[in-house]
N, C-alpha and C positions, 0 to 999 in steps of 0.2 A: 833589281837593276844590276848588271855586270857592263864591266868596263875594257877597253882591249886593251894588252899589256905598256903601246905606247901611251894610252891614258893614263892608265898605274903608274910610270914613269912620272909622267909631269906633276900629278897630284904628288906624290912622293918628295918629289923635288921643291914645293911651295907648300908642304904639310907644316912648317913651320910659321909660317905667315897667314895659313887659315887658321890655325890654333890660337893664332893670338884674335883671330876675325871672330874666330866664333865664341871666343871666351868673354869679350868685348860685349859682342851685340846680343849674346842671349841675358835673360833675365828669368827672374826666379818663377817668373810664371813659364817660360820653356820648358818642356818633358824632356824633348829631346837631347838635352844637354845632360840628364843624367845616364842615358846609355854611353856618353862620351868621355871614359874616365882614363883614357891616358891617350899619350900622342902616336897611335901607332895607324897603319892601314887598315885594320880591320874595326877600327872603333870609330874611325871618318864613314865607313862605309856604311854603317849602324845607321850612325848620326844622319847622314843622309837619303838613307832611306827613312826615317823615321821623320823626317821634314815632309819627304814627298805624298807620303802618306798622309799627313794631316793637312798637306794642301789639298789633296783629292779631297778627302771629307768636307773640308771648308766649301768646296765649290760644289759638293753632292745637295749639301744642307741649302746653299744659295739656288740653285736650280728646284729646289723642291717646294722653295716658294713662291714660283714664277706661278703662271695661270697654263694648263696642258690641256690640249684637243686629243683624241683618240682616234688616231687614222682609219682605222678599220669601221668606225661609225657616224654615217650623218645626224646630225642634231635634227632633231624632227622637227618640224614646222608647226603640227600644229600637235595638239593633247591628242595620243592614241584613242581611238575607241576603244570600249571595253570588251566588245566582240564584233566581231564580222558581220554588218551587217545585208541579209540576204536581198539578190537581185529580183528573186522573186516568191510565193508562197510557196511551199513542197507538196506535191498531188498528195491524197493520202493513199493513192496507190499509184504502180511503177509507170511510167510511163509506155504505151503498148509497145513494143518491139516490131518490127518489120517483118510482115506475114509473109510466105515463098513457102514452097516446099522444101522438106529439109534433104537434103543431101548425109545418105547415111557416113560415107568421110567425113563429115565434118559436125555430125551428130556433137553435145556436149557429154551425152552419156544414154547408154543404154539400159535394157532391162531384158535378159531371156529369162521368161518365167515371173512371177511376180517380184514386185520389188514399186516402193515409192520413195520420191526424193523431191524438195525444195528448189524453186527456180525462180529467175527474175523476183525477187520479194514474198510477192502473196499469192505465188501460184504454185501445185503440188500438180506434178506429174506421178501418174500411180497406176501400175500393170496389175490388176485387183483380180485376183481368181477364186472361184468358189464352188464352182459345179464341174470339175474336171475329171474326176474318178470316175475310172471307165471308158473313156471317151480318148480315141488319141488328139491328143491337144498339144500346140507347141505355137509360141509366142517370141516376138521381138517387138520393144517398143524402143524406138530412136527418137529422141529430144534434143533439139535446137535450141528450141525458146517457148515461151510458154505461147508462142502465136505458131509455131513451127514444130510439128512433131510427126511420128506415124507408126504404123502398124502392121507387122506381117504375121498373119494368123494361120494356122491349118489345123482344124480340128473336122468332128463328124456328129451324125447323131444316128450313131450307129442302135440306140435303145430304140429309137422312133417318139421319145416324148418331147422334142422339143423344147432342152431344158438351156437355159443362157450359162455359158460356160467361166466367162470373165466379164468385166469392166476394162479396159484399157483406158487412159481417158486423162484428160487438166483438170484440174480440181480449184476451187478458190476458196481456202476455208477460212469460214469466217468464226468457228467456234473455238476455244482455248483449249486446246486436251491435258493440259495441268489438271482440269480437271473435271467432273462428272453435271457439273452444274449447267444444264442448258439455259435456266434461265436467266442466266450471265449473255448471253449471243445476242445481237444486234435484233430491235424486233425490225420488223418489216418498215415499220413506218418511219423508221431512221432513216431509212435510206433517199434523197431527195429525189433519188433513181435508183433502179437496178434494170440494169437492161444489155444484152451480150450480144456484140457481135461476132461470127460466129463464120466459117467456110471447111468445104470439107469434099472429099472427090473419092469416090468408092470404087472397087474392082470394078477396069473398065467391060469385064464377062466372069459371073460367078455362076455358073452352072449346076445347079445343087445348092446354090446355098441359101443360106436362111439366117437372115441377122437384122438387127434394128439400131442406126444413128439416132443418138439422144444426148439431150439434156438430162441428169439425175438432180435436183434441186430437192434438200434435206428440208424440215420443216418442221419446230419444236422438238428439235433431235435428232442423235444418228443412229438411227437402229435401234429401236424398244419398243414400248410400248407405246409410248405418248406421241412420238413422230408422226408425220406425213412424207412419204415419199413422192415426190411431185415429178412425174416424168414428162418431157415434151420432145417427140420423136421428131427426126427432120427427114427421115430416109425408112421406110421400113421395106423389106422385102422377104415376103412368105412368113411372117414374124407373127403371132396374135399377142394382144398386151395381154396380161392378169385380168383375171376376173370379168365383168358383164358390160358393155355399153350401156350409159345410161343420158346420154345426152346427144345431140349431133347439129350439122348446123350453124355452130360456133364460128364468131369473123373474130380473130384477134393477132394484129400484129401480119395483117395484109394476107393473111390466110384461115382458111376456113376446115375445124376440126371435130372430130368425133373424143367426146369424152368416156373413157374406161375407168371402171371404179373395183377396186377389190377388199377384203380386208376390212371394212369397216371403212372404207376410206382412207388407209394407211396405207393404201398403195392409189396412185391417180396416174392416169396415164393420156396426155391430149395427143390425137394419132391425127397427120391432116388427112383430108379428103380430096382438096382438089387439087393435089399431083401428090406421086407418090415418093419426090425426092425433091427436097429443099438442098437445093446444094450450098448457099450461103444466104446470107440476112441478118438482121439486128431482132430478138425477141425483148417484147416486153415483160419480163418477169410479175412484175406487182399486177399487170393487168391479169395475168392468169391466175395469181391467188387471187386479184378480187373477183375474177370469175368464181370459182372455189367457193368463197364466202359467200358471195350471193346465194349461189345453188345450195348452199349449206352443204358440204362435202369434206369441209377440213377435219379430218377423224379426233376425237374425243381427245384431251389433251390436261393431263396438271396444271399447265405451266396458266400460270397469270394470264388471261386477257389472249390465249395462244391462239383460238378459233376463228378468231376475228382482225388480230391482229399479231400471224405469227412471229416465232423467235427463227432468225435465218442461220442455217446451220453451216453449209456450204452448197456452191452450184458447180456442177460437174459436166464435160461436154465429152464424147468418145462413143465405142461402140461396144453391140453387146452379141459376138459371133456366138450363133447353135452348130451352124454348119458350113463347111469352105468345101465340101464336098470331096473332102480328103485332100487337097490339095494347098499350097501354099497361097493366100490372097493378101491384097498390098492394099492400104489406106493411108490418104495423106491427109494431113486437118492442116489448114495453112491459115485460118484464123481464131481465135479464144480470147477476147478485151470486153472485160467486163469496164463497163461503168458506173459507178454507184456512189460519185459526189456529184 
C-alpha cells in the first residue's frame, strides 16, 4: 500500500497517539506488533500492512467455506450415459452413393495406367493390366465414387489373337490379404443376399472394336489353383469367352444365357443370349452359383465344403478392351451397390 505525502503528514502528526492505540489494543497473540519496534513512519507502515494482510487471509479462509457453483458448467440433470447411444444400427456396408456419371473435374482421383485404391469403405477401384506387351495400349480410369467412375481406353489387336488387355473395374473385396488363407473368406451361404446393382453406357460408335462388360466374381480364391472364376458378361461385342459352351438356355435374373466353361471349370463365363447389351439391372449372384452347383461346374477345390458351398473372394464389375480400333474410347459405369445383408 503507499500513501500521498499529505497522508504521510497527518499520520505523522497523530503517530503519537496510535502508538499509544496500538500498543494498548494488540496482544500477545498479535504478530503484527512485533514488526513494530519503534515509533518511527516506516515501522507504522510495516505494522499496517501486516494487518491488512492477515485481514485478506481471514476473509480468503471464510469464503473458502461457503458452498461455489462453476459458471462455465451446468449441473446435469440427470446421470450421464456411459456412451452414446446409437439412433440407429450401422449397415455393415457403406451406404450406396448417388450414381451419375462422373464428371472428369471433379473425379476424386485418377489412374493412367494401372494403379488401385480404396473408396467409400469396402469398394476398391482398380486399373488392372496384364496383356499389354506389344499392343499400343493407353488407359485413364476417373473415380467419383464407388457408384460413379469411367474409362478412356485406346489400345488394338494388332497380333490378331484376341487377347483382353486389362480389367479396369469396382471391386468389393471381401477376402483379407494379411493373408494367404482363403479359407478364412465369407462362405456363400453367409451371405442372407448377395446381389448387385449395376448400370453402365459403352462407346456410343466403336468401329473395330472388340471388348466384353462384366462381372469378375472370385470363388474359393484369387488366382491359383483351387479358385473359380465366375464371369457374367452384360455387354459383349465381337468378344468369344474362354474355352467351350456347355450349356445354353439358361433364365436367371430376368435374362436368358449361354454357359462357357474352361479350365476345368476354373474359368465359367455366363454370356446372355437374348440381347446383346444389358445396359443396367440388379444380378442375383447366389442364383448363379447355384446354377454352378447344380450342373456340377464349380472346378475342384481344397478348401472345406468349397464346391457346394463356396468361399467368396470378391465381385468385380468393369470392362475388358481387346480392341478400340486404335482409337480413344470413353465408358461410363454410373451404378456398382452390392447388397449382401
Amino acid at each position: 500500500m503507499r500513501y500521498s505525502r499529505l497522508g504521510i503528514v497527518a499520520v505523522a502528526l497523530g503517530l503519537v497517539l496510535l502508538t499509544a492505540g496500538i500498543t494498548a489494543g494488540a496482544t500477545s497473540s498479535d504478530a503484527c506488533q512485533k514488526v513494530y519496534t519503534s515509533n518511527t513512519l516506516s515501522n507504522l507502515q510495516k505494522y499496517i500492512d501486516c494487518r491488512e494482510d492477515r485481514q485478506d487471509a481471514a476473509l480468503a479462509r471464510i469464503e473458502a467455506r461457503l458452498p461455489t457453483t462453476d459458471p462455465t458448467t451446468e449441473p446435469p440433470t440427470t446421470a450421464p450415459p456411459t456412451s452414446i447411444p446409437p439412433t440407429s444400427i450401422p449397415p455393415t456396408s457403406p451406404p450406396p452413393a448417388p450414381s451419375g456419371v462422373c464428371d472428369p473435374a471433379k473425379a476424386a482421383f485418377t489412374f493412367t495406367g494401372q494403379g488401385s485404391r480404396g473408396i467409400d469403405g469396402n469398394y476398391d477401384a482398380s486399373a488392372e493390366q496384364w496383356g499389354v506387351a506389344g499392343y499400343n495400349y493407353k488407359s485413364t480410369m476417373g473415380v467419383c465414387d464407388h457408384n460413379s467412375w469411367y474409362v478412356d481406353v485406346t489400345t488394338d489387336n494388332v497380333k490378331g489373337d484376341g487377347a483382353v488387355k486389362a480389367y479396369p473395374s469396382m471391386r468389393r473385396i471381401y477376402h483379407d490379404w494379411s493373408t494367404q488363407d482363403f479359407s478364412k473368406d465369407p462362405k456363400l451361404s453367409s451371405f442372407p443376399q448377395l446381389k448387385v446393382d449395376f448400370a453402365a453406357t459403352d462407346p456410343a460408335s466403336c468401329s473395330g472394336c472388340i471388348y466384353d462388360t462384366a462381372f469378375d466374381i472370385w470363388l474359393n480364391g484369387i488366382g491359383g489353383s483351387n479358385n473359380t472364376e465366375l464371369m457374367i458378361w452384360t455387354h459383349n461385342v465381337g468378344q468369344r469367352p474362354y474355352g467351350s459352351k456347355v450349356a445354353s438356355g439358361i433364365n436367371i435374373s430376368g435374362h436368358t444365357w449361354d454357359l462357357w466353361s474352361g479350365n476345368s471349370n476354373h474359368y465359367i463365363a455366363y454370356v446372355p443370349t437374348d440381347t446383346s447389351n444389358i445396359t443396367s439391372g440388379t444380378l442375383d449372384v447366389k442364383t448363379f452359383v447355384a446354377d454352378l452347383v447344380a450342373r456340377d461346374r464349380m472346378a475342384a477345390t481344397s478348401l472345406p465344403g468349397g464346391q457346394t458351398d463356396p468361399y467368396v473372394g470378391q465381385v468385380s464389375f468393369g470392362v475388358e478392351p481387346v480392341s478400340t480400333g486404335g482409337v480413344s474410347k470413353h465408358w461410363d459405369f454410373t451404378k456398382f451397390d452390392i447388397q449382401d445383408s
